[in-house]
KOLMI-864118 format. One record per residue (C-alpha): residue number from 1; residue in three letters; x, y, z. Coordinates in steps of 0.02 Angstrom, whole numbers, plus 50000, padded with zeros to 5 digits. Each point is the difference from the previous one (the first is absolute). Layout:
residues N
 romi fiba     X     Y     Z
  NUM  ALA     X     Y     Z
...
END
This chain:
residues 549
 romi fiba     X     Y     Z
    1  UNK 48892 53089 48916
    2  UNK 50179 50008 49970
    3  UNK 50099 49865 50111
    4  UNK 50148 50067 50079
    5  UNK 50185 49946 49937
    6  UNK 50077 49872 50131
    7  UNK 50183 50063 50060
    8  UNK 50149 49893 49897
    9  UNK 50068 49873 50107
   10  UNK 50163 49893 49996
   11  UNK 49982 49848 49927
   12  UNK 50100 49919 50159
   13  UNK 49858 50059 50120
   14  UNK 49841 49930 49894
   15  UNK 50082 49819 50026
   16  UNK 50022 50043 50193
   17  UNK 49818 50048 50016
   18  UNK 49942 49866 49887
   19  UNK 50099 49892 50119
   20  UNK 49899 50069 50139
   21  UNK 49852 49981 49917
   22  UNK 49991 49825 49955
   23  UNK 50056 49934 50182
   24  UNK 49882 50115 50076
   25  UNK 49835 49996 49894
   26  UNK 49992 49827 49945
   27  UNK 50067 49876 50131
   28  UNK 49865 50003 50124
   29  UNK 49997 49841 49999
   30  UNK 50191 49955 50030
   31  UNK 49984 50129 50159
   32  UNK 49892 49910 50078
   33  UNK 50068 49839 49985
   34  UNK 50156 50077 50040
   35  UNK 49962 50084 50151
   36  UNK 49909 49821 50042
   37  UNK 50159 49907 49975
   38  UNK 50112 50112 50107
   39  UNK 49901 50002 50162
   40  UNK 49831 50111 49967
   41  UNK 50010 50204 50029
   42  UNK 50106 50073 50152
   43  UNK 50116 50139 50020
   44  UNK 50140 49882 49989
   45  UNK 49986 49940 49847
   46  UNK 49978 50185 49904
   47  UNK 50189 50010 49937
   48  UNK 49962 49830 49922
   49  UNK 49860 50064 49925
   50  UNK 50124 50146 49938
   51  UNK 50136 49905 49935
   52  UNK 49896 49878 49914
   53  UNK 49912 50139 49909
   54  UNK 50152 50087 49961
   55  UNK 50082 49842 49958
   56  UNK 49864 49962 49853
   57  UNK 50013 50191 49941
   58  UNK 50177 49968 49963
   59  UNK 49982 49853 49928
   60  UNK 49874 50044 49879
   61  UNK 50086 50163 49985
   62  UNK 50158 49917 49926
   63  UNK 49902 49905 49863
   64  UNK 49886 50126 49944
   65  UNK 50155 50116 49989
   66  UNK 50073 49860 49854
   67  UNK 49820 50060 49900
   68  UNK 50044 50182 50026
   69  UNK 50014 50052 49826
   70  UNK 49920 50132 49893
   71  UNK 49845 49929 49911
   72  UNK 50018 49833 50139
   73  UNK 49959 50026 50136
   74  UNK 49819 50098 50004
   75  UNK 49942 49856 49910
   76  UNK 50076 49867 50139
   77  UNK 49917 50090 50147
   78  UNK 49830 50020 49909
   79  UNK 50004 49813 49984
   80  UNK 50077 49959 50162
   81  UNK 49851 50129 50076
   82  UNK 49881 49931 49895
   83  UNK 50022 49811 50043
   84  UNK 50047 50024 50184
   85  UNK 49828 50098 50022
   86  UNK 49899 49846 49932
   87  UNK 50106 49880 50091
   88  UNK 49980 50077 50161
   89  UNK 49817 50035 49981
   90  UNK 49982 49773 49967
   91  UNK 50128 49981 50161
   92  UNK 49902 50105 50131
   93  UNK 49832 49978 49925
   94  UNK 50007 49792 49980
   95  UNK 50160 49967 50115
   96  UNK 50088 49930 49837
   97  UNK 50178 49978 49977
   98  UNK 50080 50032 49835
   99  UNK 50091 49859 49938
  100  UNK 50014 49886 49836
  101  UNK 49847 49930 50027
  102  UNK 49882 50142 50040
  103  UNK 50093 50079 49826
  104  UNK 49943 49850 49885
  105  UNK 49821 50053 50097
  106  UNK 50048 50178 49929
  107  UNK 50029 49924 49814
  108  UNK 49862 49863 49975
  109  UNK 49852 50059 50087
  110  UNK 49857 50060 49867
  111  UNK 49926 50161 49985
  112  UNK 49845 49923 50097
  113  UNK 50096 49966 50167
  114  UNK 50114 50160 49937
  115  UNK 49845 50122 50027
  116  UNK 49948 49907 50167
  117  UNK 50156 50066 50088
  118  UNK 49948 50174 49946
  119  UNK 49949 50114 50115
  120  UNK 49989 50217 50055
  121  UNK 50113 49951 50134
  122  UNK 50134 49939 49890
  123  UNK 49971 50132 49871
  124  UNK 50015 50131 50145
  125  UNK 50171 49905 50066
  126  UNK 50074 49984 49826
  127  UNK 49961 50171 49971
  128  UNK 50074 50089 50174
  129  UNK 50146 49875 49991
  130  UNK 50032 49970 49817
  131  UNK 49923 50131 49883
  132  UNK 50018 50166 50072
  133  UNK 50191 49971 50054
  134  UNK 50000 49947 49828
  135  UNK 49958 50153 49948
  136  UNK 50109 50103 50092
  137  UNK 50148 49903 49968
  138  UNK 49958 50016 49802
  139  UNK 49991 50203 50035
  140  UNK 50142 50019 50075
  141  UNK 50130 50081 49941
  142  UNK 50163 49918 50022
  143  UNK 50184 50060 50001
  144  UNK 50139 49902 49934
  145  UNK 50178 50023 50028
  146  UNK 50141 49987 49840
  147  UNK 50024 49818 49954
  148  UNK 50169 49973 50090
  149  UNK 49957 50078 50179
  150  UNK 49839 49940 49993
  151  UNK 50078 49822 49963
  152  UNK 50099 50015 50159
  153  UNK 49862 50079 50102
  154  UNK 49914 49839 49950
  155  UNK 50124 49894 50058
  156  UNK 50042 50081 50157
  157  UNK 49814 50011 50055
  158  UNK 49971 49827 49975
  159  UNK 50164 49927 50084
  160  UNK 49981 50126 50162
  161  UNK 49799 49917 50001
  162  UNK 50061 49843 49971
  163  UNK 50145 50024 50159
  164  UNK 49875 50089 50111
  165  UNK 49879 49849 49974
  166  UNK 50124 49867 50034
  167  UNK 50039 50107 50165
  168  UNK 49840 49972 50049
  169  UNK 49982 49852 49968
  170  UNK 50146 49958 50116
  171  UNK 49911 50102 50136
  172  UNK 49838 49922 49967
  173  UNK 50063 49815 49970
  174  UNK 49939 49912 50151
  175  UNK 49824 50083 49984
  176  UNK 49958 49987 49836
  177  UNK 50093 49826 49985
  178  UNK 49862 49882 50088
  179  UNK 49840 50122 49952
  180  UNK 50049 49966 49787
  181  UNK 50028 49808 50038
  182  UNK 49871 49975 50116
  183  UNK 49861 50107 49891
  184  UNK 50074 49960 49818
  185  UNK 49823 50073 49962
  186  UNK 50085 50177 49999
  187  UNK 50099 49976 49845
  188  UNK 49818 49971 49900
  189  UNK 49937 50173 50090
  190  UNK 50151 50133 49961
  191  UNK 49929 50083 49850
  192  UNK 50077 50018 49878
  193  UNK 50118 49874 50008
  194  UNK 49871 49878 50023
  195  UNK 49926 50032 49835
  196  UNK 50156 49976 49919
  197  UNK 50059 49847 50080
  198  UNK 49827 49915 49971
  199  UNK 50003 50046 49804
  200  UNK 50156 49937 49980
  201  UNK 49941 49833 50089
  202  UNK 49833 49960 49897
  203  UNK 50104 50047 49850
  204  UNK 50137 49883 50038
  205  UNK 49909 49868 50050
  206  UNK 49891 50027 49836
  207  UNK 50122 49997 49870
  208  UNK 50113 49857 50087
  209  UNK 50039 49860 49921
  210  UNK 49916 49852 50058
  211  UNK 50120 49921 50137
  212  UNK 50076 49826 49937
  213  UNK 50080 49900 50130
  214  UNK 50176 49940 49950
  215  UNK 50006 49801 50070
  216  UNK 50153 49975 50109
  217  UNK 50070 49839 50041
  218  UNK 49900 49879 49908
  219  UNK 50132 49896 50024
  220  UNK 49990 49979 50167
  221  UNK 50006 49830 50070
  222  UNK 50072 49904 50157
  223  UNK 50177 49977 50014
  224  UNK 50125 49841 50033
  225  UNK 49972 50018 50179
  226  UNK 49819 49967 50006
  227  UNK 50042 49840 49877
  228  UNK 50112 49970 50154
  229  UNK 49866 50006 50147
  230  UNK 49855 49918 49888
  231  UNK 49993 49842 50119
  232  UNK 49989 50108 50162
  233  UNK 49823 50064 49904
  234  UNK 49979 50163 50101
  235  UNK 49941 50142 49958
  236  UNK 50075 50169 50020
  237  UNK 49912 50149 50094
  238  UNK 50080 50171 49954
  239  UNK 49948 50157 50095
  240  UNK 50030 50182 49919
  241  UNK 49976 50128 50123
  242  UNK 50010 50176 49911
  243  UNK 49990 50122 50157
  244  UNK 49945 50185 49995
  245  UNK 50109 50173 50041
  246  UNK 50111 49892 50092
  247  UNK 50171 50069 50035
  248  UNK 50133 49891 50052
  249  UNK 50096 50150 50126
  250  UNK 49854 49947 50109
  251  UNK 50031 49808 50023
  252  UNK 50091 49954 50146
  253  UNK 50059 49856 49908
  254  UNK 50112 50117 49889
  255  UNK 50065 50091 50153
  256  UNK 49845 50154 50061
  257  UNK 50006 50008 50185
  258  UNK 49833 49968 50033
  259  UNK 49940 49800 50025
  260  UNK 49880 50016 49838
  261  UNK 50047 49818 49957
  262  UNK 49990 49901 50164
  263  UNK 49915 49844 49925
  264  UNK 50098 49999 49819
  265  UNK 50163 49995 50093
  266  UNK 49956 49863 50082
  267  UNK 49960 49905 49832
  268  UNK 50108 49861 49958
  269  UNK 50072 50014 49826
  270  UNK 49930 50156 49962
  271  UNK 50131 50090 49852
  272  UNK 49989 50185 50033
  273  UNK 50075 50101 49874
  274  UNK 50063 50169 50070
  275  UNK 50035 50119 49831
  276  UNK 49861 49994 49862
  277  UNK 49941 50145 49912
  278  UNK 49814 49996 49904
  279  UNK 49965 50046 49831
  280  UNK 49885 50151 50034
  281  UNK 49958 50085 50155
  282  UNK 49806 49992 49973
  283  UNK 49886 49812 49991
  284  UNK 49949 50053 49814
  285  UNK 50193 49995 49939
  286  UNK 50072 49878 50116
  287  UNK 49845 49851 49982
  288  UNK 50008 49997 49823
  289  UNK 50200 50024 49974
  290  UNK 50013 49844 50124
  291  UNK 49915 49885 49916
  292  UNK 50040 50044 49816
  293  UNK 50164 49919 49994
  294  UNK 50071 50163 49949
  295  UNK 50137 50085 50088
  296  UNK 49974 50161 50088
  297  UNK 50121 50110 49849
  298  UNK 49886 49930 49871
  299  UNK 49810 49981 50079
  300  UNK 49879 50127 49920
  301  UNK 49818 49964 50035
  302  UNK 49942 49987 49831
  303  UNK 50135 49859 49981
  304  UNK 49935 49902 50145
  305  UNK 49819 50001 49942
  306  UNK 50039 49955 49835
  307  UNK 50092 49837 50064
  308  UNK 49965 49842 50109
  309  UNK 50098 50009 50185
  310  UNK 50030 49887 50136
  311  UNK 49858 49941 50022
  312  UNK 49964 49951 49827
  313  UNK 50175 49884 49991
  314  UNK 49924 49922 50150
  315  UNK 49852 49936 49934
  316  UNK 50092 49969 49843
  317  UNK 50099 49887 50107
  318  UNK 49845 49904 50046
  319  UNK 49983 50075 50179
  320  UNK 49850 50053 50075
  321  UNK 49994 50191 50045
  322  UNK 49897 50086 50118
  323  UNK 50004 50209 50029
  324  UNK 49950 50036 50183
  325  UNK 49966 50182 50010
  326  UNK 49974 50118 50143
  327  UNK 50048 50148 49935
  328  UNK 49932 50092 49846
  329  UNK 50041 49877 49855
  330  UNK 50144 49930 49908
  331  UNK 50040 50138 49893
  332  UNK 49942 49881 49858
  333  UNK 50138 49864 50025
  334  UNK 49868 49867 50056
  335  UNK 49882 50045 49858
  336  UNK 50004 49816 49926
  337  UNK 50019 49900 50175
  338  UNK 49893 49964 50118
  339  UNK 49935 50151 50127
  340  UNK 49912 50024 50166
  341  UNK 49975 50159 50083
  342  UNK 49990 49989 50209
  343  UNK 50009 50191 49997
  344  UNK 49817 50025 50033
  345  UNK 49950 50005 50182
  346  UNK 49868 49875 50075
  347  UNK 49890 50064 50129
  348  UNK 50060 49869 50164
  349  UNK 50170 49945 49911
  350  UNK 50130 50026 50145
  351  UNK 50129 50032 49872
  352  UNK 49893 50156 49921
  353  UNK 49941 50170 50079
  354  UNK 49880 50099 49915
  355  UNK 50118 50083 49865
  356  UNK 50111 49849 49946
  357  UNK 50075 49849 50039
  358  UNK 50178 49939 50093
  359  UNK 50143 49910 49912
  360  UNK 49957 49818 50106
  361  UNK 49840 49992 49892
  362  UNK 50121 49956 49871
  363  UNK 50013 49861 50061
  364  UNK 49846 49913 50039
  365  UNK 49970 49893 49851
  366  UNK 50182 49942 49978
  367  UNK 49986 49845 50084
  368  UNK 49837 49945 49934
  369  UNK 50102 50050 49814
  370  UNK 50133 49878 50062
  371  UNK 49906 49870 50044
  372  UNK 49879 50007 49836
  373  UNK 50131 50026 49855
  374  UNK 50055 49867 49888
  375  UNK 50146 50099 49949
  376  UNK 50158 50080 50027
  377  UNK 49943 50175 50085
  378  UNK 50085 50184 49995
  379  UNK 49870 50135 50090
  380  UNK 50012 50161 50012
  381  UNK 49964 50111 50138
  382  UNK 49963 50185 49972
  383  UNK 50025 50096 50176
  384  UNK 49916 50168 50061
  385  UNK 50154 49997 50095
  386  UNK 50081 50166 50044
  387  UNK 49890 50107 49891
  388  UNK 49985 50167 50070
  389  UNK 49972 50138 50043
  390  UNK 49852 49935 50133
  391  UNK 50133 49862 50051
  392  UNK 49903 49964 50172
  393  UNK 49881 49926 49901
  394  UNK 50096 49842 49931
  395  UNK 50019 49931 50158
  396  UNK 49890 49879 50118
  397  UNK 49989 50025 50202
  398  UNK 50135 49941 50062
  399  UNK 50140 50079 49892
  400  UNK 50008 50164 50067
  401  UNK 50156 49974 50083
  402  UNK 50071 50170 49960
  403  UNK 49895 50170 50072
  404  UNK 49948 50109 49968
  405  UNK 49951 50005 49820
  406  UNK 49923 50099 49867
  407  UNK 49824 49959 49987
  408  UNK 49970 50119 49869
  409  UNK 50057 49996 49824
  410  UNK 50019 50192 49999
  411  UNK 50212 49968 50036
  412  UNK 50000 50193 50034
  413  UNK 49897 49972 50164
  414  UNK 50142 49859 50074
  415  UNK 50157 50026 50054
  416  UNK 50141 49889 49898
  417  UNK 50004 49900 50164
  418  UNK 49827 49923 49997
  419  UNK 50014 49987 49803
  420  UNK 50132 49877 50005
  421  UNK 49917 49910 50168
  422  UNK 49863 49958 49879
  423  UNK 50084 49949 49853
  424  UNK 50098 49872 50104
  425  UNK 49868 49951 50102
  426  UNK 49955 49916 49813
  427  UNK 50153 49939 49983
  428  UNK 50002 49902 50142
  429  UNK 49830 49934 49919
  430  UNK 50084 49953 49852
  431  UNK 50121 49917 50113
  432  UNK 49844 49905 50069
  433  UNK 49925 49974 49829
  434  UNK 50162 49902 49918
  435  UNK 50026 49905 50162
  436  UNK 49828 49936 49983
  437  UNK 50019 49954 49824
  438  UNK 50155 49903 50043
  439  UNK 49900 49922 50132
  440  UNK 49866 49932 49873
  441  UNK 50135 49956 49863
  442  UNK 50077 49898 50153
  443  UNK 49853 49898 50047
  444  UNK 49938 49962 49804
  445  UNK 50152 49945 49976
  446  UNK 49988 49861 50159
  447  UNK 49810 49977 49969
  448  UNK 50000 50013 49787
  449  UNK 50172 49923 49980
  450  UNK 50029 50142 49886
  451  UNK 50166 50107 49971
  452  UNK 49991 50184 50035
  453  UNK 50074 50168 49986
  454  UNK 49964 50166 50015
  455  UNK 50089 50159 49912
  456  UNK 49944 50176 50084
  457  UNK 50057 50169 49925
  458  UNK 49909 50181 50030
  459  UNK 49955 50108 49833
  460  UNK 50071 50150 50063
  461  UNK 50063 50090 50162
  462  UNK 49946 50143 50077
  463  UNK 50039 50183 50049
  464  UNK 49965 50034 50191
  465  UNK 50064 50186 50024
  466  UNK 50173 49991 49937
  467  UNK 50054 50154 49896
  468  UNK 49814 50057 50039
  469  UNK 49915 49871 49885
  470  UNK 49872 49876 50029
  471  UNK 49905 49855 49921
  472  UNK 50100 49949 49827
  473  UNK 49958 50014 49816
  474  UNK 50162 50107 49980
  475  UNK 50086 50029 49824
  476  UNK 50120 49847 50042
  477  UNK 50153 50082 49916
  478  UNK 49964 50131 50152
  479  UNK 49925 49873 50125
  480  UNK 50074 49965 50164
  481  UNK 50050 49847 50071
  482  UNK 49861 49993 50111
  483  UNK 49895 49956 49850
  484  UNK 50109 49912 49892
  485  UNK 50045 49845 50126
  486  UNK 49897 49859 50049
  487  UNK 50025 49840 50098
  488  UNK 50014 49837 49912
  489  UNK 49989 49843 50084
  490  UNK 50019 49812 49954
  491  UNK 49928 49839 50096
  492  UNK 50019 49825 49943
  493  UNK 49921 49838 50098
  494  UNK 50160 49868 50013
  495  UNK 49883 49874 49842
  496  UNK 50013 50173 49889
  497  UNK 50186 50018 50039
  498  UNK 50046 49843 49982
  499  UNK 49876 49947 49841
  500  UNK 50094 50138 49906
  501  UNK 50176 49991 50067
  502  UNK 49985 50192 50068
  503  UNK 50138 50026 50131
  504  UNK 49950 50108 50143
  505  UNK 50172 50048 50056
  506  UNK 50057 50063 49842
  507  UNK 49817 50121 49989
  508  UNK 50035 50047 50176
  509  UNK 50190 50056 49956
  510  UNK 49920 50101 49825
  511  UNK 49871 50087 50123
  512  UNK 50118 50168 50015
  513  UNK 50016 50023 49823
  514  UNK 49896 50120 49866
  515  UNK 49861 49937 49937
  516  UNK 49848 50095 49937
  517  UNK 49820 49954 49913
  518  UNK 50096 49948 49855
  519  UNK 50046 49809 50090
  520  UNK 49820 49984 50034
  521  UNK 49939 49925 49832
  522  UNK 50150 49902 49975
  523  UNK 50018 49940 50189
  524  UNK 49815 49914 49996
  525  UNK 50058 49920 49829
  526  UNK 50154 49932 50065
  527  UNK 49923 49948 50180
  528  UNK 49865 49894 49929
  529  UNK 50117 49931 49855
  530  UNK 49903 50087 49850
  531  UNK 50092 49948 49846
  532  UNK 49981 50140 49871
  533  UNK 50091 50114 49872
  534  UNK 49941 50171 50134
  535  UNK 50084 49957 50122
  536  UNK 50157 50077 50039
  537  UNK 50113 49916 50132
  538  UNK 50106 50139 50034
  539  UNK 49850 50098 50085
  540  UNK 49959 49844 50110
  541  UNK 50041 50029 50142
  542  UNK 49998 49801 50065
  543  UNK 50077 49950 49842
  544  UNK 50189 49990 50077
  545  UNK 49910 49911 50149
  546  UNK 49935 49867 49899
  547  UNK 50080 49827 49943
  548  UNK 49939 49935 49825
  549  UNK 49954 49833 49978
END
């Protein structure tokens, strides 16, 4: 039986339906989640639903239109059909996601476990999905336009998918925002995008060279001024508090209207530095550019984990080192110091409910540290902090001050109003948090006889509504203010000040100026009398306050 001639269409159209296609057919996986992550099924959320769909059509519209060539692109969609078919059969049959990992499954499993993951089911899926589309799209005839027009038709198609998709985008912002960052699962189910971006992991990880970590400040050793204090024999407790999605617009301190402070402004001493910027707008980029010792301008993170940071030239120094963390890791900057996780919730800890565990938890073994180490001491501690978007979560009873708040982490639900009620509400935690460390840095140093100080600094801000964008992770050439600065705040006990010649006034005076993540590095150095050839005086920020011996 003679099969009937298909009707010639334009090659323009065969991407649009592919486009179709492929977010339709093979992402029943991602819908679900996605429909999960934005609230469950109701009429309300249906032009969601829409412009999500439409947004991934025009997105994969505008790249398959940069393979639509003559002799190109038949062979790209019979692949794309072909592996998103057998991808999406593994994700809704087995609940897999595709990433590096499950692709290195893909390449080094044998022919024995191969033919165990057979089955009519897939055949049947990989042939509905992948084979007879296949087919059709290799039948097809196609018509192409002259070179020139069809050049510009090319180019105009994908810039008007590319606009419409960044419209929508804008429309969809505080939807779509929280449900990616809150379910980062969805990136491994959008087929096919998932496929490529897990290829091009296991490959890159594959044929990387081995990582070899630079050493950085070897040289490190104790300078003049702790030759000068040698009689006094004290040691020297230095806390590092790296706080999360903090912004500093929202601290009373540096002039919000709200009391979110109340217990740090009443701390004597307490350095609060007004204008810093970060060095990222997500913990990933910030972490690591804060403790490599490189500036913002030239931190790449293959540089920083091919070198030694902060943390490093400390123990280099001879100090002991101690990474508290609360949060979800250091990024890889505390790989060769000392680590403890308090993340993990205890059943009938007061300082834990069921999912996770508040910032004072931090705290619990500091004293007993104190009191046990025969050495000079910098800790870290890691905060949960501000991390949104379920902010109601990182706060105890008791800090609630400001109602009502968004108890959901679906930000489309809550009005802006009860978004930023929550967010401060941890802020004025935070504010709770410090005080308390300065309270136990206070009474080590009366009961230990030991100097102390503590440095505090936030990774990275955080949007709250303005200009219709939430969370942070912004491009930060394009980033908003909101994300880009973070408090910063200083604390010295009068034995630290005075055992390293550290004027207060003069710090308090420099507390208006610029500073940013750069000082960090170089601030810590300088504070604790580091000598070394890293460190750079003009980016610390105590260095004019601070007499030499």
């Amino acid at each position: 039986m003679r099969i009937a001639p298909l009707p010639r269409v334009g090659a323009p159209l065969l991407t649009l339906g592919a486009s179709v296609f492929l977010v339709a057919a093979y992402n029943l996986s991602f819908w679900k989640t996605f429909v999960a992550a934005t609230g469950g099924i109701r009429f309300g959320n249906v032009p969601v639903y829409a412009g999500a769909f439409l947004l991934l059509v025009l997105l994969f519209n505008a790249i398959l239109t940069l393979f639509n060539f003559r002799f190109v692109i038949k062979p790209v969609l019979i692949a794309l059909f072909l592996g998103a078919s057998a991808a999406s059969y593994f994700m809704n049959e087995y609940g897999v996601v595709i990433d590096a990992s499950m692709v290195q499954n893909v390449f080094e499993t044998d022919p024995k476990e191969a033919n165990e993951l057979l089955s009519w089911r897939m055949v049947e899926t990989v042939t509905v999905l992948g084979i007879l589309p296949s087919l059709l799209v290799w039948r097809l005839p196609l018509v192409f336009r002259p070179v020139r027009r069809d050049l510009l038709l090319k180019a105009g198609t994908v810039a008007l998918s590319l606009l419409a998709g960044a419209g929508l985008l804008l429309l969809l912002f505080k939807v779509l925002a929280p449900a990616v960052r809150e379910h980062r699962e969805l990136r491994f189910l959008l087929t096919p995008t998932n496929m490529f971006q897990a290829t091009h992991g296991y490959l890159k990880r594959k044929w990387a060279a081995p990582v070899v970590i630079a050493p950085l400040g070897t040289d490190a050793a104790l300078g003049p001024k702790w030759a000068a204090a040698a009689g006094q024999r004290k040691r020297t407790v230095t806390v590092l508090v790296v706080g999360e999605t903090a912004r500093a617009m929202n601290f009373s301190l540096n002039g919000y209207a709200r009391q979110t402070n109340p217990e740090l402004a009443r701390q004597a001493g307490l350095i609060n530095f007004r204008n810093v910027s970060s060095c990222g707008t997500a913990t990933a980029v910030s972490v690591p550019c804060v403790f490599s010792g490189l500036t913002r301008d030239d931190y790449s993170a293959d540089k920083a984990s091919r070198q030694e940071g902060l943390l490093d030239v400390l123990k280099h120094a001879g100090f002991d080192v101690l990474w508290i963390d609360n949060n979800s890791g250091c990024k890889g900057v505390c790989e060769r110091v000392r680590f403890e996780d308090v993340s993990q919730p205890v059943p009938g800890d007061p300082l834990c409910n069921g999912e996770e565990c508040f910032d004072e938890r931090l705290l619990r073994g500091v004293p007993q540290l104190i009191r046990t180490s025969q050495k000079d001491l910098v800790v870290v501690l890691h905060q949960k902090g501000s991390h949104g978007p379920a902010y109601w979560k990182r706060t105890p009873a008791g800090f609630d001050r400001y109602g009502p708040v968004c108890r959901t982490n679906e930000l489309e639900q809550c009005s802006r109003e009860s978004i930023v009620n929550a967010y401060d509400n941890t802020i004025l935690y935070t504010d709770h948090f410090l005080a308390r460390t300065l309270d136990l840095l206070r009474a080590s140093a009366a009961r230990e006889g030991v100097d102390t100080a503590m440095l505090y600094f936030s990774d990275h801000g955080e949007s709250l509504g303005e200009k219709n964008m939430y969370l942070h992770g912004a491009p930060y050439i394009i980033s908003p203010a909101e994300q880009r600065t973070v408090p910063m705040m200083l604390w010295l006990s009068d034995g630290f000040r005075q055992r390293f010649h550290i004027d207060n006034q003069c710090l308090a005076a420099r507390s208006t100026q610029a500073f940013s993540h750069d000082n960090v590095f170089h601030s810590v150095l300088g504070l604790l009398n580091v000598s070394t050839a890293v460190y750079n005086p003009k980016l610390d920020l105590t260095h004019p306050c601070a007499r030499e011996i």
